[in-house]
C-alpha positions in Angstrom: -110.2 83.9 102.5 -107.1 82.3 100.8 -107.8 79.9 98.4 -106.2 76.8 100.0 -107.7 77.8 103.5 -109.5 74.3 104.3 -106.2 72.5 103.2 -103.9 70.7 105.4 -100.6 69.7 104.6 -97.8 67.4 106.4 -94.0 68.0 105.3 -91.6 65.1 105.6 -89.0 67.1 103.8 -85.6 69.0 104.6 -82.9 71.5 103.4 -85.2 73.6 100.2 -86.9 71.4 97.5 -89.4 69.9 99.6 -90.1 72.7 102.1 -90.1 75.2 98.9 -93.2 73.2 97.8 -95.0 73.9 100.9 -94.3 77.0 101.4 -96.3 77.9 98.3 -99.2 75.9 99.5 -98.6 77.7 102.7 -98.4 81.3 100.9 -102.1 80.2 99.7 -103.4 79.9 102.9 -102.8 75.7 103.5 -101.7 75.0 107.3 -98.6 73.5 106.5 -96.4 71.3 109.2 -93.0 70.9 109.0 -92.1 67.3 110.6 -88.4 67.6 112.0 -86.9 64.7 113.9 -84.4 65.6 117.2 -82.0 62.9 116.8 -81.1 64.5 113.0 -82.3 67.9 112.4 -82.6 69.2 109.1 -79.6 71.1 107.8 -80.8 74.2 107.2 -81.6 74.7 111.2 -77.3 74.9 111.4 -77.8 72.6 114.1 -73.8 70.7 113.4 -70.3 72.1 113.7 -69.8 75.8 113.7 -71.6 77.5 110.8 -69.9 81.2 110.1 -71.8 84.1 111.3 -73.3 84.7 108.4 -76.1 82.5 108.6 -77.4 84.2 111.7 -79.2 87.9 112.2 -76.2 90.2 113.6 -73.8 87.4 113.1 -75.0 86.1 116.0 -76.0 82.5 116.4 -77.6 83.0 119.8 -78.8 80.2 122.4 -80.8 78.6 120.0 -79.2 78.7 116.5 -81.5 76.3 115.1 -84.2 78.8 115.1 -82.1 81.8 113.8 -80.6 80.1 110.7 -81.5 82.1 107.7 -81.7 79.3 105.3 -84.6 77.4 107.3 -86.5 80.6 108.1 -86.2 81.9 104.8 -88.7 79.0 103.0 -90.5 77.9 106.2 -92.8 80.7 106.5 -96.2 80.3 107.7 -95.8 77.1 108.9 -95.9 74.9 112.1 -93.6 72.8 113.5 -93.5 69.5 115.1 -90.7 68.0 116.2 -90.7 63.6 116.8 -89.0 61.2 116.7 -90.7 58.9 114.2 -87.7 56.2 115.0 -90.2 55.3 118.2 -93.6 54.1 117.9 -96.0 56.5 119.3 -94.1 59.1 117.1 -94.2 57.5 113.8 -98.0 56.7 115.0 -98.9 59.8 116.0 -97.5 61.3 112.2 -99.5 58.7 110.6 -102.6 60.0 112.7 -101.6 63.4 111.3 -101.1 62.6 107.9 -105.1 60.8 108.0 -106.1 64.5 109.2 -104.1 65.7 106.1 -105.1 66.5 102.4 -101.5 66.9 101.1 -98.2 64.8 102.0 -94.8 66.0 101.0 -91.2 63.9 101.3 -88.2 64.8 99.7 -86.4 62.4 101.5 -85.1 59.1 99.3 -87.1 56.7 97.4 -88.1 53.8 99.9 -88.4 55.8 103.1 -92.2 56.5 103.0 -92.8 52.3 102.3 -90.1 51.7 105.0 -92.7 53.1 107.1 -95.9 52.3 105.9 -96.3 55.6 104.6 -96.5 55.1 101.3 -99.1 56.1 99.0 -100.2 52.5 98.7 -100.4 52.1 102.2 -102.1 55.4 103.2 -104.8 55.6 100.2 -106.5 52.0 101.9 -107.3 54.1 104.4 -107.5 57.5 103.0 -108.7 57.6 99.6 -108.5 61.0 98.9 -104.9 61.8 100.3 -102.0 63.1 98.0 -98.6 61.9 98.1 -96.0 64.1 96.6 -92.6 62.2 96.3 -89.5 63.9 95.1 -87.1 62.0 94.6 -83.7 62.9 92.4 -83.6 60.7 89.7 -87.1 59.2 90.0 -88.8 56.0 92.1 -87.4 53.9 89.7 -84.7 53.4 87.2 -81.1 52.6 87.4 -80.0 56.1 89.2 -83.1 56.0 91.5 -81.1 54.9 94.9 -78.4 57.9 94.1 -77.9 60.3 97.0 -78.0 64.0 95.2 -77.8 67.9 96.1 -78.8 70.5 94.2 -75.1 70.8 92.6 -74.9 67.3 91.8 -78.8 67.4 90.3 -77.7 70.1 88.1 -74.7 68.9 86.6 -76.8 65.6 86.0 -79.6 67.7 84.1 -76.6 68.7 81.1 -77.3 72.4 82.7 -73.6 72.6 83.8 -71.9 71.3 80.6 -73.3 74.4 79.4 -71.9 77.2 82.0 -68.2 77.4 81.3 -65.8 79.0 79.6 -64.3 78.2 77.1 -61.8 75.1 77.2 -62.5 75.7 81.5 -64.5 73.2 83.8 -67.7 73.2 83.8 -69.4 74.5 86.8 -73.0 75.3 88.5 -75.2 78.4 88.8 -74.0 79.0 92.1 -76.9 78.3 94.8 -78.8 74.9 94.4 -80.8 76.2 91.6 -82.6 73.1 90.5 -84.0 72.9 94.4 -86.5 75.4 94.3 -87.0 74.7 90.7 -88.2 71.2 92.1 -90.4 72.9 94.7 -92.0 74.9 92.2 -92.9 71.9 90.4 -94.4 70.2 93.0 -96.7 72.8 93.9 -98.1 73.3 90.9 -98.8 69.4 90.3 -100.1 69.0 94.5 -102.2 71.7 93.1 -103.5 70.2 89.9 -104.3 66.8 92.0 -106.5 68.9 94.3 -108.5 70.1 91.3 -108.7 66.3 90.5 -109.5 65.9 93.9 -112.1 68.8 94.3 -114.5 66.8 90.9 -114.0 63.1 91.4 -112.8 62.8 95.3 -109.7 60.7 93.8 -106.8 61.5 95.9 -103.3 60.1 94.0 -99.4 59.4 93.9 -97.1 62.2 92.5 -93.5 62.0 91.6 -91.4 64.6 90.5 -88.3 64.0 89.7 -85.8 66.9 90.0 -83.1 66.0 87.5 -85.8 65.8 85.0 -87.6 69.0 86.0 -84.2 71.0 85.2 -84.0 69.0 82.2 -86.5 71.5 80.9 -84.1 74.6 80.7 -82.3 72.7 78.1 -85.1 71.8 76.4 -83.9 72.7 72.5 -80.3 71.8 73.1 -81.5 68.4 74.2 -83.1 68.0 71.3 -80.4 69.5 69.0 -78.1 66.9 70.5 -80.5 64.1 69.6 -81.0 65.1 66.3 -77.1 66.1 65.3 -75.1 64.1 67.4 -73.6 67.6 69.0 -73.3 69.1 72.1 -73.6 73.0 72.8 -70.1 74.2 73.4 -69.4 76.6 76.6 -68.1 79.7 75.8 -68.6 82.0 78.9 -71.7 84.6 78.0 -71.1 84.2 74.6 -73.8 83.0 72.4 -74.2 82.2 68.6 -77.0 84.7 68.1 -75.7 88.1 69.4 -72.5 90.1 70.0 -71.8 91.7 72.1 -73.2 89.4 74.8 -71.3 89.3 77.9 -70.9 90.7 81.4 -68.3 94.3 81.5 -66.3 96.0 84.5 -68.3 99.0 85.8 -67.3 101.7 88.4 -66.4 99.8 91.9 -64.9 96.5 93.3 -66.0 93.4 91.3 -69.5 95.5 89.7 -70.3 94.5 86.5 -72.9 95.3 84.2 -74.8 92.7 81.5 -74.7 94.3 77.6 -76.3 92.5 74.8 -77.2 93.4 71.5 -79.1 90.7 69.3 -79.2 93.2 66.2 -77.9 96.1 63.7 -80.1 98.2 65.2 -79.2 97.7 68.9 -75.8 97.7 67.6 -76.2 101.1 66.3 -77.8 102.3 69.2 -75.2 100.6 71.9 -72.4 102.6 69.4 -74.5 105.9 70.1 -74.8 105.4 73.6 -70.9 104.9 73.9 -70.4 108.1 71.7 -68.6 106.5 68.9 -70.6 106.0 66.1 -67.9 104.8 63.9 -67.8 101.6 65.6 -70.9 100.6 63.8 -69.7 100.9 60.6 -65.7 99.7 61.3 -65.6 96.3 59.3 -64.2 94.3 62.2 -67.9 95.0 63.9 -70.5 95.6 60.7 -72.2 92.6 61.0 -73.1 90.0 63.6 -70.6 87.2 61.5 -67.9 90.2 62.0 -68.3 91.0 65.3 -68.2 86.9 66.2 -65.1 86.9 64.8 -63.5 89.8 66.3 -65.2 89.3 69.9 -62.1 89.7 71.7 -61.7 92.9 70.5 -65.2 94.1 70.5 -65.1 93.1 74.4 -62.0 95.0 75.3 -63.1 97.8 73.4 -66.6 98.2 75.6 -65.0 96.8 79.0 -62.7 100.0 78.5 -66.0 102.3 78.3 -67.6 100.5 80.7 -65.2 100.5 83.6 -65.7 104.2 84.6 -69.2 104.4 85.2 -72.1 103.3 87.8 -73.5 99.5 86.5 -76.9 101.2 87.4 -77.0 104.5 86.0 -75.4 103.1 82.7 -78.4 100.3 82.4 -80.9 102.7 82.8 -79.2 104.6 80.3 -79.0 101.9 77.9 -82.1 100.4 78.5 -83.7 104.0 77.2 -81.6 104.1 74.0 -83.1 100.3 73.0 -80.0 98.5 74.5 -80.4 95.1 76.4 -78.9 95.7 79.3 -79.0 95.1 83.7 -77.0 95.8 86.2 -75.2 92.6 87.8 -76.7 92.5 91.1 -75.7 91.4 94.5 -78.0 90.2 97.2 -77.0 93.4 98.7 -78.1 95.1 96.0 -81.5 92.8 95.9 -82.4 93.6 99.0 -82.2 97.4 98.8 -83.6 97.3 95.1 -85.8 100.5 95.1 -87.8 98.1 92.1 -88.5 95.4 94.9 -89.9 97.6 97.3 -91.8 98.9 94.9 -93.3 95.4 93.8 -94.2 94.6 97.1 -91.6 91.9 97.1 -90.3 92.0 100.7 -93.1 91.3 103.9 -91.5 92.3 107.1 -92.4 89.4 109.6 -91.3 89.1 113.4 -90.0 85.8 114.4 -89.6 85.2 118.6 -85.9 84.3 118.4 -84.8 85.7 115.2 -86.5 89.0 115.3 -88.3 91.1 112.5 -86.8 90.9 109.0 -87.7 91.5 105.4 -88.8 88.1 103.7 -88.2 87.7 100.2 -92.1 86.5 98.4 -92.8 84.5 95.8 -93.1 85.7 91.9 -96.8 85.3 91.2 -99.8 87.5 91.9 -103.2 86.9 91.5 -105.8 89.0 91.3 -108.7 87.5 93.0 -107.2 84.8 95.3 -103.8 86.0 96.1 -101.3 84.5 98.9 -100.3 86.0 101.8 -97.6 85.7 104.4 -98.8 85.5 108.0 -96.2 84.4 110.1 -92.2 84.1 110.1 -91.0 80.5 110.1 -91.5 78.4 113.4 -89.2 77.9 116.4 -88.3 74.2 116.8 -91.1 72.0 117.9 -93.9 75.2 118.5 -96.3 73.6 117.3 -96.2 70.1 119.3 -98.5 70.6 121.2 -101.2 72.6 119.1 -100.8 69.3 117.0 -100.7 67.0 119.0 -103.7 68.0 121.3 -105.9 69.9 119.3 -105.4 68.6 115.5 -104.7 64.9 116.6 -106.7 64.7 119.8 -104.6 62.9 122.0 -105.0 63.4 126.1 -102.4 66.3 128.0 -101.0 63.1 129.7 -99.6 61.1 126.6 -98.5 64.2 125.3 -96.5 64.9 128.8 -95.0 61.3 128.3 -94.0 62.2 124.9 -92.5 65.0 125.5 -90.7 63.4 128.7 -89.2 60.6 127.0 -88.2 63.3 124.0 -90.4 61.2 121.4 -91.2 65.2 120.8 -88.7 68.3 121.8 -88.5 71.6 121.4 -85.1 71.8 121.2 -82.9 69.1 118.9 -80.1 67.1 120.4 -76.6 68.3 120.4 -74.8 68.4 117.1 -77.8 66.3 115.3 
């Protein structure tokens, strides 16, 4: 039994913040729904334009693309799908009759669309005391940024992270994927699951908000606070840092392979020199101290890119890492997702998916001993669960359901280019 077996949840979400969130719940054992509309499918399904191959198994985007897009698939396991149209009325009537059925209610859509349709927590809790509403909006419900559209880009240079991640006198720029998404979705989770404790000893259901911007804002924690105090901002400086040198990323054997070195003291100083095999480094003036070595980092950085170029970013971590060295190999997904260490950890869960076919899943960085998750199923195919839900869950007769599905209020495919 999975500890969030007797749970149901109901996603209004798209693209990875929202669904992140319930695919946790769902990696606990909650039967999670993924509410998709036809007319405008999420983005992650690929459903507009012509996304590269790359986004695809084999390259191949196949007769239905929507269910083969990597990005969806990757944090929609072990969930349903239902696809309506909650623009007409017996779809947005039949989600409401869903969401009654549910514990949990997710949107990551903007603030305002859940009262636009009565679905507000408000609105739902007259009738359903106990339900949870989980709202995440970017910059909050309310305040003077609370109508701004945002991605995860935008969030992050909102959150001061990017101000941070430059180099010197360059623009600033972001960590690469939308990090602040799933940091959002992790967040959520963890405060649905603190309102079901709530839930579980006084039968209270209630309103969440998290508000992404302010969830990254957390990274930044002490510079924040340094700023408030001083009236100074942290200066970008590539990987270099105040407290250790050297502290950067070096050329190692290969195209574009790099390996990460830091040393934070004299004594894994000392030990990076021995590793290198020129313990005079540690006692030339231009590198005896921490101060020193600030000052001369240029130098100090040429000097260990030169040893580093020539040999494997693996083999030289490992070698490193023995001597007392802080140090990783720069890893690619490639590299990820033949990581010997992963496969060891269990990290991967091979699941089969009807149109996508059967491919390592990347799982979630918490185990529990006594209650841990589990995946059970690759993500769902557009609209495979319509009828399950709608007939079974909801309750509603074969006939209306035909209807539905005639007059596309529901589909299992999504209209062209939505």
């Amino acid at each position: 039994m999975l500890p969030l077996d007797n749970i149901r949840v109901l996603e209004l979400t798209t693209a990875w913040a929202g669904p992140m969130a319930g695919r946790v719940l769902a990696y606990l054992g909650a039967d999670v729904t993924h509410v998709e509309s036809p007319t405008r499918t999420n983005t992650w399904r690929m459903n507009k334009g012509n996304p590269s191959g790359v986004n695809y198994p084999d390259f191949d985007p196949g007769e239905r693309r929507w269910d083969r897009a990597f990005l969806f698939n990757s944090q929609n396991v072990n969930k349903r799908s239902l696809a309506i149209d909650i623009k007409t009325g017996d779809g947005l009537e039949a989600v409401r009759g869903l969401i009654m059925k549910s514990d949990v209610l997710i949107c990551n859509f903007r603030p305002g669309m859940l009262q636009r349709l009565d679905l507000d927590y408000d609105t739902l809790s007259r009738t359903r005391p106990d339900i949870i509403v989980a709202e995440m909006p970017a910059f909050g419900l309310e305040g003077p940024h609370s109508s701004y559209a945002a991605l995860g880009p935008t969030m992050e240079m909102a959150a001061g992270m990017s101000a941070m991640i430059a180099y010197k006198d360059g623009k600033p720029t972001v960590t690469g994927p939308s990090y602040l998404d799933p940091i959002g979705g992790f967040n959520a989770a963890a405060a649905i699951l603190t309102a079901l404790l709530h839930r579980q000893a006084t039968g209270e259901g209630q309103h969440i908000e998290v508000a992404q911007v302010e969830a990254a804002m957390q990274f930044i924690g002490p510079e924040i606070l340094a700023a408030a105090a001083h009236g100074r901002d942290a200066l970008a400086d590539g990987n270099r840092v105040d407290f250790a040198a050297p502290h950067g990323a070096y050329p190692a054997r290969g195209e574009d392979e790099w390996i990460a070195i830091a040393a934070e003291d004299e004594e894994q100083w000392r030990a990076l020199c021995r590793v290198m095999g020129d313990e005079e480094f540690a006692t030339d003036a231009r590198f005896a101290t921490l101060a020193a070595r600030k000052q001369n980092e240029d130098a100090l950085d040429s000097l260990i890119a030169s040893w580093t170029k020539g040999l494997d970013k693996r083999d030289l971590a490992g070698r490193l890492q023995a001597a007392g060295v802080i140090a990783a190999p720069v890893n690619t997904p490639r590299d990820i997702a033949a990581s010997e260490y992963l496969a060891c950890r269990g990290f991967f869960a091979e699941l089969d998916h009807p149109v996508a076919g059967q491919h390592p899943h990347p799982g979630l960085p918490f185990h529990l001993s006594r209650t841990p998750g589990a995946y059970r199923s690759a993500a769902p195919g557009f609209g495979a669960d319509n009828t399950h839900l709608l007939r079974e869950v909801l309750g509603l007769p074969a006939e209306k359901v035909a209807e539905m599905e005639k007059t596309r209020v529901i589909a299992t495919a999504p209209d062209a280019e939505a």
